[in-house]
N, CA, C and O atoms as a GROMACS GRO file, in nm:
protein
  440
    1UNK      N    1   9.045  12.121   8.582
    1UNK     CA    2   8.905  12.083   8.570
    1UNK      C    3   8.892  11.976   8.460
    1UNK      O    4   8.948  11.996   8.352
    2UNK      N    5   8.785  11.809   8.494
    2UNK     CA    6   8.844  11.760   8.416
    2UNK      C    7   8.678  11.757   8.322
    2UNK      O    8   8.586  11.828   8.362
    3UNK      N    9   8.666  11.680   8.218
    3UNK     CA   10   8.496  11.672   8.182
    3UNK      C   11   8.476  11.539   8.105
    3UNK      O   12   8.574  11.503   8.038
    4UNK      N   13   8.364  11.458   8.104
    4UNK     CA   14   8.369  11.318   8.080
    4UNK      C   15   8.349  11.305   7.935
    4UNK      O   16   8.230  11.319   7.911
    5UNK      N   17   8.425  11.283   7.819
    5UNK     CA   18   8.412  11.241   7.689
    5UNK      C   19   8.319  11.090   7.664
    5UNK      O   20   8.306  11.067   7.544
    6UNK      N   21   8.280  11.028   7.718
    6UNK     CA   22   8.188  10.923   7.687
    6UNK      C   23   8.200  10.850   7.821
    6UNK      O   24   8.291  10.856   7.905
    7UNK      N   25   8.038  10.747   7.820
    7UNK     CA   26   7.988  10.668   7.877
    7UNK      C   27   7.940  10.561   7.874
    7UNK      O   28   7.848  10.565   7.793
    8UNK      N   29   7.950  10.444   7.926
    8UNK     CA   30   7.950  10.295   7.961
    8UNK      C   31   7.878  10.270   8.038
    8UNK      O   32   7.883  10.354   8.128
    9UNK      N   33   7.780  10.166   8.060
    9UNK     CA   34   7.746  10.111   8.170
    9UNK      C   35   7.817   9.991   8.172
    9UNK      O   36   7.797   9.917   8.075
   10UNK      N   37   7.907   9.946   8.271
   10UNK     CA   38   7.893   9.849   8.291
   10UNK      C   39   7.867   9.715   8.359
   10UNK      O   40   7.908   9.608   8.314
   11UNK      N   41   7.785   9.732   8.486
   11UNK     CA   42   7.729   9.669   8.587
   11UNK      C   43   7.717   9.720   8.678
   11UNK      O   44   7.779   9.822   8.708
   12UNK      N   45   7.608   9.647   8.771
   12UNK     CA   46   7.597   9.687   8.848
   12UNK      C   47   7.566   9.866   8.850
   12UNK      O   48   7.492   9.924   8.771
   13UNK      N   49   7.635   9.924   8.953
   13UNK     CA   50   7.634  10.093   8.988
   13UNK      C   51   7.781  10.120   8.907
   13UNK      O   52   7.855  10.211   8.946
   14UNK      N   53   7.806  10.058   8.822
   14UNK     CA   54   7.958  10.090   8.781
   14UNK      C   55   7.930  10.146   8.637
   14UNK      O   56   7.835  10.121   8.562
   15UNK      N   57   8.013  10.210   8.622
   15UNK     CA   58   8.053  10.328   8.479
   15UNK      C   59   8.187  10.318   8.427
   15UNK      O   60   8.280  10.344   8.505
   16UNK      N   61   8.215  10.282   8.297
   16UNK     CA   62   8.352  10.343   8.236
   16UNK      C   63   8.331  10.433   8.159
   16UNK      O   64   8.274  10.431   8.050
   17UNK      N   65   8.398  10.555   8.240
   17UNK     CA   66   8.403  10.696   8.153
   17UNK      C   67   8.535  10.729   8.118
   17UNK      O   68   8.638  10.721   8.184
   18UNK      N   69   8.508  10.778   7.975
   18UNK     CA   70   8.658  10.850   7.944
   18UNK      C   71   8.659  11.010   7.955
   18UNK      O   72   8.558  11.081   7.957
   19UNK      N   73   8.790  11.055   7.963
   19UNK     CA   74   8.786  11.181   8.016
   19UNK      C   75   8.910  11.259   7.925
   19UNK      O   76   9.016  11.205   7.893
   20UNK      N   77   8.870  11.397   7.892
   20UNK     CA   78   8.952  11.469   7.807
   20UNK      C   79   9.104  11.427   7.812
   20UNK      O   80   9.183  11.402   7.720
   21UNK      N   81   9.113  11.427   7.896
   21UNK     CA   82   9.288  11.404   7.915
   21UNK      C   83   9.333  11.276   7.827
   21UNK      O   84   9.448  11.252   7.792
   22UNK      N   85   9.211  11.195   7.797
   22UNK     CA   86   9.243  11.013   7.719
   22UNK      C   87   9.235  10.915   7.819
   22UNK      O   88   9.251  10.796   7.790
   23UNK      N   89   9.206  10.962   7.965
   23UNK     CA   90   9.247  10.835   8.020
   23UNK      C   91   9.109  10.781   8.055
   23UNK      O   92   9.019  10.864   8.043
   24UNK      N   93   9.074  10.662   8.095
   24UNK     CA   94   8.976  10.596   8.093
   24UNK      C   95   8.968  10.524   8.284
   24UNK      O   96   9.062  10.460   8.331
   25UNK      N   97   8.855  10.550   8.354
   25UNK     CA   98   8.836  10.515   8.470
   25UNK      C   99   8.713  10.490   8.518
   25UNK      O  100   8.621  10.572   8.518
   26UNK      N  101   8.707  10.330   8.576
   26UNK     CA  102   8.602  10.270   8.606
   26UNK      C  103   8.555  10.348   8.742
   26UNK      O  104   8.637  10.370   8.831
   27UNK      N  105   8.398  10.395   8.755
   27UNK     CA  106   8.365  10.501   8.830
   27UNK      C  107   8.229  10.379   8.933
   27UNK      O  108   8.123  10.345   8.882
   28UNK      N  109   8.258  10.351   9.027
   28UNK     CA  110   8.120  10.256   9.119
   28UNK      C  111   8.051  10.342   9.186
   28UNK      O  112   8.122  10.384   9.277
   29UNK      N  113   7.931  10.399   9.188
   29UNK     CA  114   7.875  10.485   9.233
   29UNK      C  115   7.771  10.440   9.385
   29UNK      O  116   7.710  10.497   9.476
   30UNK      N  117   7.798  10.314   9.340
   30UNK     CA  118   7.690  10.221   9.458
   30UNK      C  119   7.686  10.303   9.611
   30UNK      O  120   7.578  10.312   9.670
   31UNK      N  121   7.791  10.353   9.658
   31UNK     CA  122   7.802  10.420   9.746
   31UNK      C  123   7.804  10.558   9.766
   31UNK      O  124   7.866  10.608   9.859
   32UNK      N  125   7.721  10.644   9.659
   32UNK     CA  126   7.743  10.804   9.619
   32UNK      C  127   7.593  10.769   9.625
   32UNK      O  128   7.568  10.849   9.716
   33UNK      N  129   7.462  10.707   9.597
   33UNK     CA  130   7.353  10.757   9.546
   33UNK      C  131   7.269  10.774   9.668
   33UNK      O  132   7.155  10.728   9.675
   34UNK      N  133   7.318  10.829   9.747
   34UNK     CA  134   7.194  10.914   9.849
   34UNK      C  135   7.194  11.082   9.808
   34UNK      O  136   7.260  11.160   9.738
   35UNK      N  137   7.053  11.083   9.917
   35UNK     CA  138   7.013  11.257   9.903
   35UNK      C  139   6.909  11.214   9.766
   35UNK      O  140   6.918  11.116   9.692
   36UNK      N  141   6.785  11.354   9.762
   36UNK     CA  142   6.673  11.351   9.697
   36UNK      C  143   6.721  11.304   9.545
   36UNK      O  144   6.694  11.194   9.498
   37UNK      N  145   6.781  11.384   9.493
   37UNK     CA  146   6.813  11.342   9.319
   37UNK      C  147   6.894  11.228   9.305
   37UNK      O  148   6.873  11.166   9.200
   38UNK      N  149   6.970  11.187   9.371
   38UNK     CA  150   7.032  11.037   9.376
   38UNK      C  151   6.939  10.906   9.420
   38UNK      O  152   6.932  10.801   9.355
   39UNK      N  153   6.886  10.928   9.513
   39UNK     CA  154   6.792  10.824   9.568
   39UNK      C  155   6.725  10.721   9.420
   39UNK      O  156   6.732  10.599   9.438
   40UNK      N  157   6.683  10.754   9.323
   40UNK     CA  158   6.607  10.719   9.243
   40UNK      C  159   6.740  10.655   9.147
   40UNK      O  160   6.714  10.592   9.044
   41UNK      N  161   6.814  10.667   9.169
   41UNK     CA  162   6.913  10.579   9.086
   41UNK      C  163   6.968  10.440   9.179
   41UNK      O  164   7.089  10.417   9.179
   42UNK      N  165   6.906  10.380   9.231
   42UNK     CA  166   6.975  10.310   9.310
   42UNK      C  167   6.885  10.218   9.237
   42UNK      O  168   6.930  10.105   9.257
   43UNK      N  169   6.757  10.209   9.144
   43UNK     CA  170   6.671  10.146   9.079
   43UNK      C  171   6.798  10.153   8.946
   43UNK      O  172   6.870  10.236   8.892
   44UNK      N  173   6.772  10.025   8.939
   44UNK     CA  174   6.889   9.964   8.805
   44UNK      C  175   6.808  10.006   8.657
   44UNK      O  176   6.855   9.980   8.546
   45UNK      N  177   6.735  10.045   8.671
   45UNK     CA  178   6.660  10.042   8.532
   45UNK      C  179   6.684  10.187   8.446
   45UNK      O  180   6.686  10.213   8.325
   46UNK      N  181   6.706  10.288   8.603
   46UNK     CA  182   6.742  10.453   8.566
   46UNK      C  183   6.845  10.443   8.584
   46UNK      O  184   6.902  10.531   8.521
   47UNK      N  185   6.943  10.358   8.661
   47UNK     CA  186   7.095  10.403   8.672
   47UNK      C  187   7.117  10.391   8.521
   47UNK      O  188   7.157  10.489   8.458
   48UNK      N  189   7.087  10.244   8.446
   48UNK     CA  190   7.146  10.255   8.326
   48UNK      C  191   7.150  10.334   8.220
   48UNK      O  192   7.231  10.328   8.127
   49UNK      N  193   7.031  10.434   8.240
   49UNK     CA  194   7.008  10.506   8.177
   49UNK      C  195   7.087  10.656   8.153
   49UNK      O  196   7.057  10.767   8.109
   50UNK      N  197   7.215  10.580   8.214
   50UNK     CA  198   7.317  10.692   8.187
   50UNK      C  199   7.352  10.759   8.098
   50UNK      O  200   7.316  10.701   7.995
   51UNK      N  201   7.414  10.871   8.069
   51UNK     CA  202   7.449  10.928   7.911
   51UNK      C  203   7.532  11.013   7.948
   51UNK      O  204   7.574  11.025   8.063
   52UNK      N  205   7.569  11.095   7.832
   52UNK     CA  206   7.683  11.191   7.836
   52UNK      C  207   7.631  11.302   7.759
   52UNK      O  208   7.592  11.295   7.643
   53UNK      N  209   7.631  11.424   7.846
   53UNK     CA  210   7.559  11.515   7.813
   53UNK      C  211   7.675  11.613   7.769
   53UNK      O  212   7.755  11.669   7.844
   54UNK      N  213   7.669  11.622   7.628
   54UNK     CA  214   7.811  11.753   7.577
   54UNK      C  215   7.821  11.881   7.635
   54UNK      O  216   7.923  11.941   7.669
   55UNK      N  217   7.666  11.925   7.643
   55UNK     CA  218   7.655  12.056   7.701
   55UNK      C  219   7.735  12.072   7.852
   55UNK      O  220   7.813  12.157   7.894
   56UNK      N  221   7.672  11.936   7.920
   56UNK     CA  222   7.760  11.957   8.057
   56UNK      C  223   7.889  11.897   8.058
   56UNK      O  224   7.958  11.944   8.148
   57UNK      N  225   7.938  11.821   7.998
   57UNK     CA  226   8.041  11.782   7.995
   57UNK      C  227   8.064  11.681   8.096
   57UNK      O  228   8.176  11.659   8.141
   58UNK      N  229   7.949  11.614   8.135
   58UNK     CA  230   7.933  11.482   8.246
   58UNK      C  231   7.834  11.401   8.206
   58UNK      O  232   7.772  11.421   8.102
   59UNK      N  233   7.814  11.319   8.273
   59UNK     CA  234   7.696  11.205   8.315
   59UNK      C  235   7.560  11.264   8.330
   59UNK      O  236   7.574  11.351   8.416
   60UNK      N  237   7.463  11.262   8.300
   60UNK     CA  238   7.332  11.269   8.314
   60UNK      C  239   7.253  11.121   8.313
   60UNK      O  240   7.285  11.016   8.256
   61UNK      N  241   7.109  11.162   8.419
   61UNK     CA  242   7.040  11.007   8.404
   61UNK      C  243   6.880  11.107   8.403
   61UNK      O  244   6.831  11.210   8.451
   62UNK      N  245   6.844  10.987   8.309
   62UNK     CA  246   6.640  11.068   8.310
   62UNK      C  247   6.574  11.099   8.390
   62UNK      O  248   6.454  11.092   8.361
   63UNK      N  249   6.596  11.130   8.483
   63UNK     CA  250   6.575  11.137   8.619
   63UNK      C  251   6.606  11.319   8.614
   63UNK      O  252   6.524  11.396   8.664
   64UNK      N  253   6.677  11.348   8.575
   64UNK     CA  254   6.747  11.490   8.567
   64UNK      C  255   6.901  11.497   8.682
   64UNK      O  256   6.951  11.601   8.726
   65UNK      N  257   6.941  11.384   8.703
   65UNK     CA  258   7.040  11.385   8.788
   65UNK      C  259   7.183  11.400   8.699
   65UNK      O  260   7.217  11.367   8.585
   66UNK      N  261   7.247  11.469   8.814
   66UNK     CA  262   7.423  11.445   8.729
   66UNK      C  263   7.527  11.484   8.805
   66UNK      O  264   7.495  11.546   8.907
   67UNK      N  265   7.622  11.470   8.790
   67UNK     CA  266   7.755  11.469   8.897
   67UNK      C  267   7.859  11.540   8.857
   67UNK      O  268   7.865  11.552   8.735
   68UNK      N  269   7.950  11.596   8.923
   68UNK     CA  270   8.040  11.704   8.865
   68UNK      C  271   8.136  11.559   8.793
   68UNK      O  272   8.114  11.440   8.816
   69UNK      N  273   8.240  11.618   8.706
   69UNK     CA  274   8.306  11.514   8.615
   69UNK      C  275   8.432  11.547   8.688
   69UNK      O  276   8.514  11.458   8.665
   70UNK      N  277   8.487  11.651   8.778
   70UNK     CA  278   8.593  11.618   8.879
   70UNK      C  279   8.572  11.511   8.997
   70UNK      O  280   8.664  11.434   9.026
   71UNK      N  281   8.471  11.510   9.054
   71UNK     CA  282   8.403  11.411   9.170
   71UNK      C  283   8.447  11.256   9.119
   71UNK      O  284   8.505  11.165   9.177
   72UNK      N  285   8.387  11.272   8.970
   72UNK     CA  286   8.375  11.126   8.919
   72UNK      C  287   8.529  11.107   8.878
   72UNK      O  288   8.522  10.999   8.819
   73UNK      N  289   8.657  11.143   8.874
   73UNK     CA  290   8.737  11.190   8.803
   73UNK      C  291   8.851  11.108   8.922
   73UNK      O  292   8.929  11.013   8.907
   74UNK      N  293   8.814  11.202   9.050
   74UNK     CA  294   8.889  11.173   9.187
   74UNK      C  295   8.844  11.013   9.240
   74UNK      O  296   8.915  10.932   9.299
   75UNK      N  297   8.711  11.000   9.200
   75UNK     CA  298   8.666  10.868   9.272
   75UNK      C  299   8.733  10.738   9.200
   75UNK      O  300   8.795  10.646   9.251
   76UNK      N  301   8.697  10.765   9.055
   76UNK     CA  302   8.737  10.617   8.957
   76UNK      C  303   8.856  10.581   8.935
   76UNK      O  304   8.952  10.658   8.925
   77UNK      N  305   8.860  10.425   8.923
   77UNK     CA  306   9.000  10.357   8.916
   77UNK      C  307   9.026  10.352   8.746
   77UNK      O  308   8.947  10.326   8.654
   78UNK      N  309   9.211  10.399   8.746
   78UNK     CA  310   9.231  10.422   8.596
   78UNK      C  311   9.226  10.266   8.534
   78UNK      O  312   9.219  10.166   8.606
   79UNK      N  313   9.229  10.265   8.448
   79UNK     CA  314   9.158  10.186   8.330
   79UNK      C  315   9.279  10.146   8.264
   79UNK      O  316   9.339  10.253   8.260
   80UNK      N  317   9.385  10.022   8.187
   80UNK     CA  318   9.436  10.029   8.085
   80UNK      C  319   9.397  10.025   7.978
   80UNK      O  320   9.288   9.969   7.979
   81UNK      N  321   9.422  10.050   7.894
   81UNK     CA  322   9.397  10.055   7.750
   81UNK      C  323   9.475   9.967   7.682
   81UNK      O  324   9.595   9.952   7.702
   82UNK      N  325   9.406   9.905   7.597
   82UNK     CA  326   9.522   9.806   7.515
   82UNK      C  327   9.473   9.787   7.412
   82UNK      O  328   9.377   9.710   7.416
   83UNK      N  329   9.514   9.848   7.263
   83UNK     CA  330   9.500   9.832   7.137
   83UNK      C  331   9.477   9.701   7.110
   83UNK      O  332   9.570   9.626   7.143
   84UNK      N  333   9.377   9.647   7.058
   84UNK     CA  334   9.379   9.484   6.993
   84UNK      C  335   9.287   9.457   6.868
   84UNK      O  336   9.179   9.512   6.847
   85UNK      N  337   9.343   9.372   6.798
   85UNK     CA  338   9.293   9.406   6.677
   85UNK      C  339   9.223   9.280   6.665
   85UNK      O  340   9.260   9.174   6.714
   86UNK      N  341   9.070   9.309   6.564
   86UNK     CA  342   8.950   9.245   6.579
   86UNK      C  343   8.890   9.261   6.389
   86UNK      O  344   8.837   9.356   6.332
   87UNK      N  345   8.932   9.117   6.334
   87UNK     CA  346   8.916   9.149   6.204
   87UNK      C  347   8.952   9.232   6.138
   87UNK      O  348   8.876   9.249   6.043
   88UNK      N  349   9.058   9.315   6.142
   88UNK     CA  350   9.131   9.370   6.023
   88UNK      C  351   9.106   9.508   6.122
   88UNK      O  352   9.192   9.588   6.082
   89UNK      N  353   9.040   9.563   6.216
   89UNK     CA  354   9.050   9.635   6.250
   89UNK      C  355   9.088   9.694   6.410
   89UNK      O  356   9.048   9.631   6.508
   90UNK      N  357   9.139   9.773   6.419
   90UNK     CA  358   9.158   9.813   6.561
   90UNK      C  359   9.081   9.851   6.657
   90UNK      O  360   9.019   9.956   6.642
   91UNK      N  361   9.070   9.798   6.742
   91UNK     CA  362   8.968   9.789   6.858
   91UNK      C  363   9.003   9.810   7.004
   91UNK      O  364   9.101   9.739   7.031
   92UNK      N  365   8.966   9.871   7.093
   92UNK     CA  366   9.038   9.908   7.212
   92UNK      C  367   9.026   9.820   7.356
   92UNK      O  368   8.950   9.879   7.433
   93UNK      N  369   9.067   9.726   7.398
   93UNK     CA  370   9.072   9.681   7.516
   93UNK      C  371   9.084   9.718   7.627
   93UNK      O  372   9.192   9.772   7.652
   94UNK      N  373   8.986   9.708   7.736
   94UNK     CA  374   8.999   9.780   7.879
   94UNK      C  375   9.074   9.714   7.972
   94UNK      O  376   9.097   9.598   7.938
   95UNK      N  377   9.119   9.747   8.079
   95UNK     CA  378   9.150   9.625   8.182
   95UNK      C  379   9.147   9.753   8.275
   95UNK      O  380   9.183   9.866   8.245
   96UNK      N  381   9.068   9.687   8.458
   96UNK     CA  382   9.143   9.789   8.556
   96UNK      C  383   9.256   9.736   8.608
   96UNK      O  384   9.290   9.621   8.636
   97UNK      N  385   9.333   9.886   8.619
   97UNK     CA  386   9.465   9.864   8.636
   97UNK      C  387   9.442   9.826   8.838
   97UNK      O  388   9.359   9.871   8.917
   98UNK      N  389   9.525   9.756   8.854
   98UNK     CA  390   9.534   9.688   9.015
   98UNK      C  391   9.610   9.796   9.075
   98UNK      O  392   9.691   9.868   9.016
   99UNK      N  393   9.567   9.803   9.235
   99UNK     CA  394   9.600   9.910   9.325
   99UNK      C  395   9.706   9.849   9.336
   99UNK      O  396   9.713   9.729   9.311
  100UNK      N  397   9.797   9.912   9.372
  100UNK     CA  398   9.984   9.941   9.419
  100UNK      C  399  10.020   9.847   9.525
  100UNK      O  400  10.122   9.788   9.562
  101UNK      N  401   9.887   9.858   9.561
  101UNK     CA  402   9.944   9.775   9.753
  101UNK      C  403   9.936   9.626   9.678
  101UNK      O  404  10.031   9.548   9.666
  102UNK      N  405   9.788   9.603   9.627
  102UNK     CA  406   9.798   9.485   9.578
  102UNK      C  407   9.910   9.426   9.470
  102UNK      O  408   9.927   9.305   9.465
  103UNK      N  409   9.947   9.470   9.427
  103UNK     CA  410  10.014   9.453   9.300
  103UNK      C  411  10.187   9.429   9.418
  103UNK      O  412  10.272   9.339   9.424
  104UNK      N  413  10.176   9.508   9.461
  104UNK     CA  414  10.344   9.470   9.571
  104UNK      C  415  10.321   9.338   9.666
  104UNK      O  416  10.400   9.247   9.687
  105UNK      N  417  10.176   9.357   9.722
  105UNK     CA  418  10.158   9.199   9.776
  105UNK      C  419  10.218   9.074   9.682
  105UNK      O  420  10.304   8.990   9.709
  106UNK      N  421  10.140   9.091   9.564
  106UNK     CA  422  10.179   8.976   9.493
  106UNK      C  423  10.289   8.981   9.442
  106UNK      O  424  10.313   8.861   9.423
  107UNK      N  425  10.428   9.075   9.383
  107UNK     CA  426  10.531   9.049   9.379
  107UNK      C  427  10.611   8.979   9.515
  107UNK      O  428  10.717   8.915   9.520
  108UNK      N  429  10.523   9.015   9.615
  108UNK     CA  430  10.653   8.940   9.780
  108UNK      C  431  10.537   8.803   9.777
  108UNK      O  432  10.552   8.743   9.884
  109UNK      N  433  10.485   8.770   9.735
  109UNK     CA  434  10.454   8.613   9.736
  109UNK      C  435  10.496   8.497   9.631
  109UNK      O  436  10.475   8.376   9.621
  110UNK      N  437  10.565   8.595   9.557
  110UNK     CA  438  10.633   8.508   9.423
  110UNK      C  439  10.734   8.437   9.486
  110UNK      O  440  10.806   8.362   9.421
   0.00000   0.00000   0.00000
């Protein structure tokens, strides 16, 4: 069982959440927000209004909506992480990591 340690908006229907385990995965929801309590997030003004609720250990939006943090867990693409340092201090860099298929395409076109 996994549960979301923090929340991002970052465009669009998209989320970077991190998750107990440390790992970090960009979550697009654009295609999850039907049915009564979802419907109202498809308005950009409440999606952003995302947060991270400790008690539940997921996503909440003002709306009273929220999503299990395994759902979001199975759906999102992992994230790299890359330490980089920003004025004397350490700062964390994201990147999404590229799907397998793609990533072998472009090694056989080299």
């Amino acid at each position: 069982m996994h549960f979301v340690t923090s929340v991002e908006y970052v465009s669009g229907y998209k989320l970077r959440l991190g998750f107990e385990d440390g790992s970090v995965r960009l979550v697009d929801l654009a295609t999850e927000l039907d049915g009564e309590v979802f419907e109202p997030l498809k308005d950009l003004r409440i999606f952003r209004s995302a947060r991270l609720n400790p008690d539940l250990d997921t996503v909440v939006w003002s709306n009273g909506a929220d999503m299990s943090p395994d759902f979001l867990y199975a759906i999102g693409q992992p994230v790299k992480v890359y330490p980089e340092k920003v004025r004397g201090r350490r700062r964390v860099a994201h990147q999404v990591a590229e799907a397998r298929s793609k990533y072998r395409a472009k090694r056989r076109a080299r």
